[in-house]
N, C-alpha and C positions, 0 to 999 in steps of 0.2 A: 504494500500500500504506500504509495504516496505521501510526500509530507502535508501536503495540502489536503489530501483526503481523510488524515487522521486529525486536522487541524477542525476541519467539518466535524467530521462525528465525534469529536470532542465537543463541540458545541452544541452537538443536537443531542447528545449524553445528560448535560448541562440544564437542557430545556427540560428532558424526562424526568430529569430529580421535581424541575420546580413543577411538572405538571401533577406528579403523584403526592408532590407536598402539598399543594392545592387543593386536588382532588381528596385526597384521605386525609388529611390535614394531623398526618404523621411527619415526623423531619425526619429527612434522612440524614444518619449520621457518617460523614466520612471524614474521620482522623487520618486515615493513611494518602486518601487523595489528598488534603489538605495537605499535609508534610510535602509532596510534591513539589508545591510551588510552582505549580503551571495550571496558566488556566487559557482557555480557549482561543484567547486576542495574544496572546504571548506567542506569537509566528516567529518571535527573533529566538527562539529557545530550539534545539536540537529534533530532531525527527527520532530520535532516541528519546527523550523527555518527553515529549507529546506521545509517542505508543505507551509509556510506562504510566502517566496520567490517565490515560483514554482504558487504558486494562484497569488499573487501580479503582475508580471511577465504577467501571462496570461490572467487578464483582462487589463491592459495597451494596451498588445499586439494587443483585440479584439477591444478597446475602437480606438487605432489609424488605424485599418485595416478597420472599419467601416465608419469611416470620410474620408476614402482617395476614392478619386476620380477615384482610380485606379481598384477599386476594383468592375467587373460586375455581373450585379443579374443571367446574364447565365453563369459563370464561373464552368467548372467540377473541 
């Protein structure tokens, strides 16, 4: 992938936390993406730092969509 296209779905990663935080009005907690120190408008930062934010990012994201209560096994 691209660095440009991890730059993307960094971003759209980004939008899915706030739309579940919205939506289920659970926060999503990410310590380890935070420690990163990258975040989606940071293009001057390494195509190695953007995949390691963009992965970090989206198992936080699966780890707390998992646990939440909100989430059904019949969901489309």
């Amino acid at each position: 992938m691209r660095k440009q296209e991890l730059v993307y779905l960094h971003g759209l990663l980004r939008e899915v936390r706030e739309y579940y935080e919205r939506e289920t009005g659970d926060q999503v907690l990410t310590p380890r993406y935070d420690a990163c120190d990258v975040s989606p408008s940071a293009i001057h930062r390494s195509k190695a730092a953007q995949e390691e934010a963009v992965r970090t990012l989206l198992a936080e994201l699966v780890e707390t969509m998992e646990g939440s209560q909100q989430i059904r096994a019949d969901a489309d």
